[in-house]
DSSP file (Angstrom, degrees, kcal/mol; ACC not computed):
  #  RESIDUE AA STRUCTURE BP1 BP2  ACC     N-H-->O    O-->H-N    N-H-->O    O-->H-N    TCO  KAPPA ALPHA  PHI   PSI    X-CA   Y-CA   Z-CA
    1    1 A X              0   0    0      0, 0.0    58,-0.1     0, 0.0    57,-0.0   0.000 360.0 360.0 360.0 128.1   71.4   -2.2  -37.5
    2    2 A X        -     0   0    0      1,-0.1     0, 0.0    56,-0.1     0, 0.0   0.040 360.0-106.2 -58.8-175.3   73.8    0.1  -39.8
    3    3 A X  S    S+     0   0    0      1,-0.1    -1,-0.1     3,-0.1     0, 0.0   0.802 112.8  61.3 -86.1 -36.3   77.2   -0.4  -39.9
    4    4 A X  S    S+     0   0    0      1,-0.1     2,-0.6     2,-0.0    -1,-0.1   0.910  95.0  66.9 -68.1 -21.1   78.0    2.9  -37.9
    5    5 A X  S    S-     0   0    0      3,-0.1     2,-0.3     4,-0.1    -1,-0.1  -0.795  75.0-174.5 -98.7 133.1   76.2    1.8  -35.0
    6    6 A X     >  -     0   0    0     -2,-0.6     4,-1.6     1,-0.1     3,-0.4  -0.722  50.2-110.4-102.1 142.0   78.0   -1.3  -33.4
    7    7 A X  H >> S+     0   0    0     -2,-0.3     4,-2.5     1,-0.2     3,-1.0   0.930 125.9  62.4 -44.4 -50.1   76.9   -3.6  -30.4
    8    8 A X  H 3> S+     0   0    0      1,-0.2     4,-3.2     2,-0.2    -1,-0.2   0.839 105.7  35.0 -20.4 -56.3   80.2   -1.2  -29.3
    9    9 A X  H 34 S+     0   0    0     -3,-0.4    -1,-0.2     2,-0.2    -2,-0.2   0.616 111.3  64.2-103.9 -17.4   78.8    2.1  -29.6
   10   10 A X  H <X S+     0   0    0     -4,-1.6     4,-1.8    -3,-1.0     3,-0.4   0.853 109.1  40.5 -86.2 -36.5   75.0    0.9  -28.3
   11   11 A X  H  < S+     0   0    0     -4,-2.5    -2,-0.2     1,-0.2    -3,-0.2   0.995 110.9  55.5 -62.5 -43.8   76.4   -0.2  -24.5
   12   12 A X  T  X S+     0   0    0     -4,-3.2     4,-0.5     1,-0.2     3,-0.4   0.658 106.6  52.4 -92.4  10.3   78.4    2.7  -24.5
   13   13 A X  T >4 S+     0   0    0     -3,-0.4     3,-2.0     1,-0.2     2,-1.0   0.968 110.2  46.8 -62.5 -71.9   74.9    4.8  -25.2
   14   14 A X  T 3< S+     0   0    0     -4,-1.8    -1,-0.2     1,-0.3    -2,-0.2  -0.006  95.2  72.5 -77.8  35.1   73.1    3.4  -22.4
   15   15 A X  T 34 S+     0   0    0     -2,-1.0    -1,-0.3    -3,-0.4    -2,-0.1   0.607  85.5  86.6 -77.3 -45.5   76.2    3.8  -19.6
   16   16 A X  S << S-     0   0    0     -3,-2.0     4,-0.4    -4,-0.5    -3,-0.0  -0.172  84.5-136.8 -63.6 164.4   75.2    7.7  -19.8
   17   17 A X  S >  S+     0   0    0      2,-0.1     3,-2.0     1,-0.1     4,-0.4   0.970  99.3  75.0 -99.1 -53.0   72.5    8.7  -17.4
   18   18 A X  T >> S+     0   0    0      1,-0.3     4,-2.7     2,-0.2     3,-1.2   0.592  98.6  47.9   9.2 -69.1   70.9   11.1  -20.7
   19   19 A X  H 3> S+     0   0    0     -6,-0.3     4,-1.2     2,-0.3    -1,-0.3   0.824 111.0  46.6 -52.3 -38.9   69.6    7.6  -22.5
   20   20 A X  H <> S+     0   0    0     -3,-2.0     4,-1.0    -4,-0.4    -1,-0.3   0.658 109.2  54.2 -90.5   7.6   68.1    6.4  -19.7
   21   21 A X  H <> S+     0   0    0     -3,-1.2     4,-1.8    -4,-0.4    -2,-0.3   0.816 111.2  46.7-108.1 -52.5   66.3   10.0  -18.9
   22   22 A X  H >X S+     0   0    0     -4,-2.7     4,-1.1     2,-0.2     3,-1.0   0.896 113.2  48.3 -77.2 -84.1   64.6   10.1  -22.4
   23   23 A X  H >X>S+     0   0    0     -4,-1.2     4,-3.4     1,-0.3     3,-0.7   0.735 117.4  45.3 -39.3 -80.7   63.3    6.1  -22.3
   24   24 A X  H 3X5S+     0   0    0     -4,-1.0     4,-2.6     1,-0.3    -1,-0.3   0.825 115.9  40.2 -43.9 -57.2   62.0    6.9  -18.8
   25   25 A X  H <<5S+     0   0    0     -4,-1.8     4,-0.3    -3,-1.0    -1,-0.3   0.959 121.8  50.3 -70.1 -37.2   60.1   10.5  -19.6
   26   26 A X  H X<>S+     0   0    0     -4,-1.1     3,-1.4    -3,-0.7     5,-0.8   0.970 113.9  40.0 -28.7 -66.9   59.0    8.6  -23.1
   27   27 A X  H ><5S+     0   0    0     -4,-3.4     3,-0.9    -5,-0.3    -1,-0.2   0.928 117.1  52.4 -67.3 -28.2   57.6    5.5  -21.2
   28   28 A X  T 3<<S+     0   0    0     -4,-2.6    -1,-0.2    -5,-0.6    -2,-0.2   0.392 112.6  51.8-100.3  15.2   55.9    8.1  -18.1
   29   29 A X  T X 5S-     0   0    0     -3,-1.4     3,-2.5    -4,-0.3    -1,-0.3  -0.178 108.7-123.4-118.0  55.5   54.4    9.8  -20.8
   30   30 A X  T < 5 -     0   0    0     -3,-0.9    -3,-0.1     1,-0.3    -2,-0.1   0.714  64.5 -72.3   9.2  84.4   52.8    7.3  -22.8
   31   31 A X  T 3 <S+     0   0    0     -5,-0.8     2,-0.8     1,-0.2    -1,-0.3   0.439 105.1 120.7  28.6  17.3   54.8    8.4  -26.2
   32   32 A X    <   +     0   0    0     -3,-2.5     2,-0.3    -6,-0.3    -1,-0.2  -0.164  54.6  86.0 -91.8  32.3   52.6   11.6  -26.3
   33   33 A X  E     -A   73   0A   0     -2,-0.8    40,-1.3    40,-0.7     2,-0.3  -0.632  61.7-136.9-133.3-148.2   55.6   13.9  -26.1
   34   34 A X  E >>  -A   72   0A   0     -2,-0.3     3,-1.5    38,-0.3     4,-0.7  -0.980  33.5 -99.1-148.5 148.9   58.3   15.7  -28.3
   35   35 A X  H 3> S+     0   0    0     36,-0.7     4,-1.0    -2,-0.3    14,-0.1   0.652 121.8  52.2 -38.8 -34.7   61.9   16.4  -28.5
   36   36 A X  H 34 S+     0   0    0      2,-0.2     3,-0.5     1,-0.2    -1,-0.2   0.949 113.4  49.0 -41.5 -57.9   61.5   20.2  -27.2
   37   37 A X  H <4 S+     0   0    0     -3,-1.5     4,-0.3     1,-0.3    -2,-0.2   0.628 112.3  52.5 -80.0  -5.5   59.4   18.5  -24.0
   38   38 A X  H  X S+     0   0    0     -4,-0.7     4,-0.7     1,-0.2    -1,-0.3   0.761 106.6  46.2 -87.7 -35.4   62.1   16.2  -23.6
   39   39 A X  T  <>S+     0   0    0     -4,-1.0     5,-0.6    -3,-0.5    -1,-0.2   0.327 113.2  46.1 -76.8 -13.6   64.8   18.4  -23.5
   40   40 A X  T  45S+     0   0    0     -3,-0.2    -2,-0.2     3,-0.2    -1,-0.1   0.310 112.6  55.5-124.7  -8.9   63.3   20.9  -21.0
   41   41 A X  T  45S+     0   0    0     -4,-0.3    -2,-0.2     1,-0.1    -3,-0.1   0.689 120.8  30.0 -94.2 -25.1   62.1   17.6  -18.5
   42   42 A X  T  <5S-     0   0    0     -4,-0.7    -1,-0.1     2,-0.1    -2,-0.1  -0.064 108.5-127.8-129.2  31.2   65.7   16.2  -18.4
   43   43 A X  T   5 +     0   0    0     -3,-0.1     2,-0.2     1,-0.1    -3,-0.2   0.744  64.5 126.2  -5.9  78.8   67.4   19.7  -18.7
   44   44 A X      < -     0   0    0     -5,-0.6     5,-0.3   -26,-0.0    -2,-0.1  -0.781  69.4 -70.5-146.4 134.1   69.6   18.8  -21.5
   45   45 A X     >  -     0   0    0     -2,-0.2     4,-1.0     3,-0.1     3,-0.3   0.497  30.0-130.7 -43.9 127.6   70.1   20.5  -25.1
   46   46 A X  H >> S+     0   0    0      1,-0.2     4,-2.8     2,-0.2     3,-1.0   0.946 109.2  55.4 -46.8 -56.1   67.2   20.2  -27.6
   47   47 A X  H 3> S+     0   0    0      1,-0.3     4,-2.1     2,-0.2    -1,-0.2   0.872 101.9  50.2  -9.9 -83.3   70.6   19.1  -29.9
   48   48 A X  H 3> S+     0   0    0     -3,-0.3     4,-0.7     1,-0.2    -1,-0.3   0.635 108.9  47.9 -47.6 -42.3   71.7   16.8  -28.1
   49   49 A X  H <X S+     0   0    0     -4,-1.0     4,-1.3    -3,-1.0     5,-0.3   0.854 105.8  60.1 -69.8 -36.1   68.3   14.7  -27.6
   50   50 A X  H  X S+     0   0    0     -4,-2.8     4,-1.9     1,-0.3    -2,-0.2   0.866 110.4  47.2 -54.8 -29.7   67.5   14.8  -31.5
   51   51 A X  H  X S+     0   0    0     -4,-2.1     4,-1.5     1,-0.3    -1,-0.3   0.910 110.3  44.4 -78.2 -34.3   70.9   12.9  -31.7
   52   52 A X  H  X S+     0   0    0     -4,-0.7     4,-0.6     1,-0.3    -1,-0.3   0.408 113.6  50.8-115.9   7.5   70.6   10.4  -29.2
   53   53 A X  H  X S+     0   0    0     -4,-1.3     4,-3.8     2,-0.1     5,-0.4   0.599 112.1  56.0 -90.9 -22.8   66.5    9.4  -30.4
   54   54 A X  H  X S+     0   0    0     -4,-1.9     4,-2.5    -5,-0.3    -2,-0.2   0.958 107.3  41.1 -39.9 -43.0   68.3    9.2  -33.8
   55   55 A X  H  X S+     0   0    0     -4,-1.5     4,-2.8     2,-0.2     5,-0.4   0.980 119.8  45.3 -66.3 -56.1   70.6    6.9  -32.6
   56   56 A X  H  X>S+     0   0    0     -4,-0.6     5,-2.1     1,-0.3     4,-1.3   0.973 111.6  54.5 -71.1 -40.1   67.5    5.0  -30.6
   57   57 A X  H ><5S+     0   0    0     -4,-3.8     3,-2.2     1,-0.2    -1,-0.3   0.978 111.6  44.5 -39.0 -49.7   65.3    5.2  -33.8
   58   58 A X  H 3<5S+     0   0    0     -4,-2.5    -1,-0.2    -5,-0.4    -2,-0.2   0.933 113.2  46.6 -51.3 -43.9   68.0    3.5  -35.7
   59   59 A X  H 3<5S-     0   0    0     -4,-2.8    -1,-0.3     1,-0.1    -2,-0.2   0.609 121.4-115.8 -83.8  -5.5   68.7    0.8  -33.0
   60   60 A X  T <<5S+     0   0    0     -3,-2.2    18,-0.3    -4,-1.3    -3,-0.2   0.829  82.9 117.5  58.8  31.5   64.6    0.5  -33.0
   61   61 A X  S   <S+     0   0    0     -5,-2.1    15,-1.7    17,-0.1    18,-0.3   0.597  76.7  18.1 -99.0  -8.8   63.9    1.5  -29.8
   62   62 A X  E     -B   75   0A   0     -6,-0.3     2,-0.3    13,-0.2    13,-0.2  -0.743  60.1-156.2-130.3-169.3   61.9    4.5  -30.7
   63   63 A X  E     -B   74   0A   0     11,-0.7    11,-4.0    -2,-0.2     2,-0.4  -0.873  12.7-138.0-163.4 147.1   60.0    5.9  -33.6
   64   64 A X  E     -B   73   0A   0     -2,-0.3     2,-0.3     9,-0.2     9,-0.2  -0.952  16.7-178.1-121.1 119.4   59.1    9.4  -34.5
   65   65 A X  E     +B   72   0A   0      7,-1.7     7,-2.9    -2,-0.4     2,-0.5  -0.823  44.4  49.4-120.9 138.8   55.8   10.0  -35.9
   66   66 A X  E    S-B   71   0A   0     -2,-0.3     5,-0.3     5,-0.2     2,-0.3  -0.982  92.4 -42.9 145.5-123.6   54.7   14.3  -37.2
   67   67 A X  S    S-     0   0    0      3,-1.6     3,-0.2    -2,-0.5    -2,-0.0  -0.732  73.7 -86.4-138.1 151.6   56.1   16.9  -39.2
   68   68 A X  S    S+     0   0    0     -2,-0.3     3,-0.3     1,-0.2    -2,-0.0   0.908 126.1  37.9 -38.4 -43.3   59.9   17.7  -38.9
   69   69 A X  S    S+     0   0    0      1,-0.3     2,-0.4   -34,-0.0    -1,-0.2   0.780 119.8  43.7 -99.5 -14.9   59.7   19.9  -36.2
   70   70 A X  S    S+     0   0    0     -3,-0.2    -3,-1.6   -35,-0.1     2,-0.4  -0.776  71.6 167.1-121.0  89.1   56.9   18.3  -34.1
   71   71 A X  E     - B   0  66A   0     -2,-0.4   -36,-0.7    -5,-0.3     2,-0.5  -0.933  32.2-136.5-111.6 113.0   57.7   14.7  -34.1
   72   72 A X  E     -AB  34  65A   0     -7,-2.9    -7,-1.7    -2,-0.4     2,-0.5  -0.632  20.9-151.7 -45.7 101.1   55.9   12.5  -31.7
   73   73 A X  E     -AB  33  64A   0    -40,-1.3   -40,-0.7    -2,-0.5     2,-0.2  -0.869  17.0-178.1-107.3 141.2   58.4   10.2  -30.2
   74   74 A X  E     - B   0  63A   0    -11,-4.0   -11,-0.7    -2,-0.5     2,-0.4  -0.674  29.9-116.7-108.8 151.4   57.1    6.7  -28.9
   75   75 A X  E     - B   0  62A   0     -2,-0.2   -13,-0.2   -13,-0.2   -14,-0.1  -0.768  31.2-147.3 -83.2 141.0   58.8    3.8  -27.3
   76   76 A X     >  -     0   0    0    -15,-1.7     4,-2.4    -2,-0.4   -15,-0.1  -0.089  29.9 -98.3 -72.7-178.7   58.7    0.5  -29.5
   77   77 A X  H  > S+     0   0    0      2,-0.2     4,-1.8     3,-0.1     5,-0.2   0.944 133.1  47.9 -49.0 -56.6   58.5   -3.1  -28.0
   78   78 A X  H  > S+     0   0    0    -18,-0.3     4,-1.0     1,-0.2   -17,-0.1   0.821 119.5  40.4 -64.4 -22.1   62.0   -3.6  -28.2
   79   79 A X  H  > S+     0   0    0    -18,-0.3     4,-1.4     2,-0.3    -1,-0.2   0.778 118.2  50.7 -89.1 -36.9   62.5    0.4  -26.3
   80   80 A X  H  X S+     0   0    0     -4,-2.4     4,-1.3     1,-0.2    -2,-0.2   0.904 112.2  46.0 -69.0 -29.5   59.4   -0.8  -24.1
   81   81 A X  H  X S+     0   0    0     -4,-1.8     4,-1.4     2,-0.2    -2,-0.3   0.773 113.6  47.6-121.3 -53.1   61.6   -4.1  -23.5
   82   82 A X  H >X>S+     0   0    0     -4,-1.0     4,-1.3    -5,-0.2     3,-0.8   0.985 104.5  56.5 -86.9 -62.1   65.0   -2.2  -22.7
   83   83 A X  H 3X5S+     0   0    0     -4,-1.4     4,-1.1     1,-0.2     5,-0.2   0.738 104.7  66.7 -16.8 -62.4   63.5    0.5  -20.2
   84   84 A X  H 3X5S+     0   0    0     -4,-1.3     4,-2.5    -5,-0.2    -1,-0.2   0.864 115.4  20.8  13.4 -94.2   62.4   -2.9  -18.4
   85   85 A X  H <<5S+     0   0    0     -4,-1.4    -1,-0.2    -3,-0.8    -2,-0.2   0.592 109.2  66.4-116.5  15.6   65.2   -3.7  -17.7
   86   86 A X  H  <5S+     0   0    0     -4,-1.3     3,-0.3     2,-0.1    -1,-0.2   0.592 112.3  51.6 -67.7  -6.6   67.8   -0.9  -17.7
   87   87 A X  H  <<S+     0   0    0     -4,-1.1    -2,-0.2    -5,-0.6    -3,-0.2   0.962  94.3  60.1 -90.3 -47.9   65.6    0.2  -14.8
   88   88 A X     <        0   0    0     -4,-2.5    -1,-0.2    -5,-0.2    -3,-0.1   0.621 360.0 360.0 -52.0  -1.8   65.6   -3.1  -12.7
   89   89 A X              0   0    0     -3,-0.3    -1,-0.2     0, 0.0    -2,-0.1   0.399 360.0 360.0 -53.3 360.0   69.6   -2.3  -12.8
């Protein structure tokens, strides 16, 4: 984990309802989607998702596989592992 992202600054990701709306359309499309589709399924600015799978790439809960602008993103173990159980919350 880098130094900008803190155990701090990862709960206060997953408090927003945003984080947990990308994991969930990621996991209920079996990693087959893209930032675009992600952004028009959880109606929130294409921006605004690229930042917060940066953040989840970093933390290793997703990875982004393609070209710059068409990047597959998948859930990891550790992403399959926190969906889990942010949802049983």
């Amino acid at each position: 984990m880098s130094d900008s992202i803190t155990k701090k600054s990862t709960k206060k990701l997953f408090l927003h309802d945003k984080p947990f709306m990308i994991l969930q359309t990621i996991n209920n499309n079996d990693g087959r989607i893209y930032s675009a589709m992600i952004s028009k399924k959880i109606d929130c600015s294409y921006a605004y998702i690229v930042k917060l799978i940066k953040i989840m790439n970093a933390l290793g809960i997703t990875t982004s596989e393609g070209t710059n602008h068409k990047k597959l993103i998948k859930l990891t173990v550790k992403g399959k592992r926190t969906f889990k159980h942010l949802s049983e919350l």
